[in-house]
Every structure is written in structure tokens, then in C-alpha cells.
C-alpha positions in Angstrom: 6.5 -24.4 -25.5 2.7 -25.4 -25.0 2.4 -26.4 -28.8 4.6 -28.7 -30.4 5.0 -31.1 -33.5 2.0 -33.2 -34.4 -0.3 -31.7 -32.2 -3.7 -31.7 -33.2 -4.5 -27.3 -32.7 -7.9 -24.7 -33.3 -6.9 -21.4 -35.0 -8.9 -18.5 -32.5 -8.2 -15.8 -35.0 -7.4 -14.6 -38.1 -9.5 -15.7 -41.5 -8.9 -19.7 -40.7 -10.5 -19.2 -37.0 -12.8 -22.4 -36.0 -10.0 -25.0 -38.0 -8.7 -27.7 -36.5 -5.7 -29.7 -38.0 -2.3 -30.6 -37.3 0.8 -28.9 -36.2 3.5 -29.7 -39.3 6.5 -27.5 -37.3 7.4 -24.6 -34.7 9.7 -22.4 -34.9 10.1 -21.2 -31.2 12.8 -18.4 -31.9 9.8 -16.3 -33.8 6.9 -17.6 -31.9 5.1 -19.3 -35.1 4.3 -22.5 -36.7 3.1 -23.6 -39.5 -0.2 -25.6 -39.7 -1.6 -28.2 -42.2 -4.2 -26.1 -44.6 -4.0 -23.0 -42.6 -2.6 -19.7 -43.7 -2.6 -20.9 -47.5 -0.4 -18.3 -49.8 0.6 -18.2 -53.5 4.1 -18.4 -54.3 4.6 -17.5 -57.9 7.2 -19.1 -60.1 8.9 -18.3 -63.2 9.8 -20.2 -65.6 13.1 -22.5 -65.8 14.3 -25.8 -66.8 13.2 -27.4 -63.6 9.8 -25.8 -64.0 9.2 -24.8 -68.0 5.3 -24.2 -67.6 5.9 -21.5 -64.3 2.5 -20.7 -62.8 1.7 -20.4 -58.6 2.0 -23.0 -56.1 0.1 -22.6 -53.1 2.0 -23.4 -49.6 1.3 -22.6 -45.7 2.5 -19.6 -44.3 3.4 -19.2 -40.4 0.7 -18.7 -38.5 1.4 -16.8 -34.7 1.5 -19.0 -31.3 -1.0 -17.2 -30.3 -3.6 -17.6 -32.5 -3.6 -21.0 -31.9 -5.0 -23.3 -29.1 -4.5 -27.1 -28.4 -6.7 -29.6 -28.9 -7.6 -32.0 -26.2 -8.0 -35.5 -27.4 -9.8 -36.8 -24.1 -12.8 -33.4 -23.9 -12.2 -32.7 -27.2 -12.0 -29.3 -26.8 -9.4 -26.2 -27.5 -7.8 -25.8 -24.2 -4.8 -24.1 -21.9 -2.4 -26.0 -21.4 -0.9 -26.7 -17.8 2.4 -27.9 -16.7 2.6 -30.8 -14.2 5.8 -32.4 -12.8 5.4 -36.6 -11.5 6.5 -38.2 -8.9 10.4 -39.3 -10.8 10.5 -35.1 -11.8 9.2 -35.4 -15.6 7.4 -32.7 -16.8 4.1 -32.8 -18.4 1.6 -30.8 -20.5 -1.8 -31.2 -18.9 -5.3 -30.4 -20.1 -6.9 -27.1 -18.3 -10.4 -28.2 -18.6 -10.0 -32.2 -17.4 -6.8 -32.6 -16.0 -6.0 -35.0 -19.0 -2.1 -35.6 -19.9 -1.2 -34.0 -23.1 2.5 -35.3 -23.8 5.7 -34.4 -22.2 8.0 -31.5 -22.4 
């Protein structure tokens, strides 16, 4: 998975393209994941006990896998990301653009 958790992403499509903010989670089984202030929907409520005024809250929907790019923190740039193994076998996610290490996998 080239995007995980608390990654910083860029959308590259859809009506949110250009915004960068953070991962919040993935679901890898449907290729999506939801992404702080991206892919804003209304969810309407009726009224109850719990909620006696009703009305809309507004939450994130999914957004696809690929529609979304990683941010490099060291070029600051949305990038590919790379897989690298070291020298004890641990795999990492690298930076296409300048090599930089982007976590582990």
C-alpha cells in the first residue's frame, strides 16, 4: 500500500484536485481512504431523542487510491512512491523524485 495513515497526500482529480491534507484512514480491501476536508457530503438526520433538532451533518466520504498522490516532506512535492529494501531486509517507501525515505512498510 503506497499511502497509509497520517500521511500528508495531494488529490489529482475530482472537484478537491490541488488539496493537500492528511490521510485520516485506508481501507485497502476497496482501494479508498478517507482524507481530512476532502470529499465533504451531507448526511441528513431525523429527528430523535438523541438528536431532537434533526438537520444535516457534513462528514468525508472515501475518496479513490488513485486519485491521490503522496506528499514528499523533504522536495515538497506530490510524488510516486518507490519501494526500497536495506541492508537488515526492511522495506521502505522512497521518494521518486529525491530518493528521500518516506516511512516503512
Amino acid at each position: 500500500m503506497h499511502i497509509r495513515r497520517d500521511d500528508t497526500v495531494e488529490v489529482i482529480a475530482g472537484d478537491d484536485k490541488g488539496v493537500r491534507a492528511k490521510v485520516l484512514s485506508v481501507d485497502a480491501g476497496h482501494g479508498r481512504a478517507i482524507v481530512e476536508g476532502v470529499n465533504r457530503v451531507y448526511k441528513h438526520l431525523r429527528r430523535s431523542r438523541k438528536n431532537p433538532q434533526g438537520g444535516r451533518l457534513e462528514i468525508e466520504a472515501p475518496v479513490k487510491l488513485s486519485n491521490l498522490l503522496v506528499v514528499c516532506h523533504k522536495c515538497d512535492k506530490a510524488v510516486r512512491v518507490g519501494k526500497r529494501k536495506d541492508e537488515g531486509g526492511k522495506k521502505f517507501r522512497v521518494c521518486r523524485k529525491c530518493g528521500a525515505d518516506l516511512g516503512e512498510l
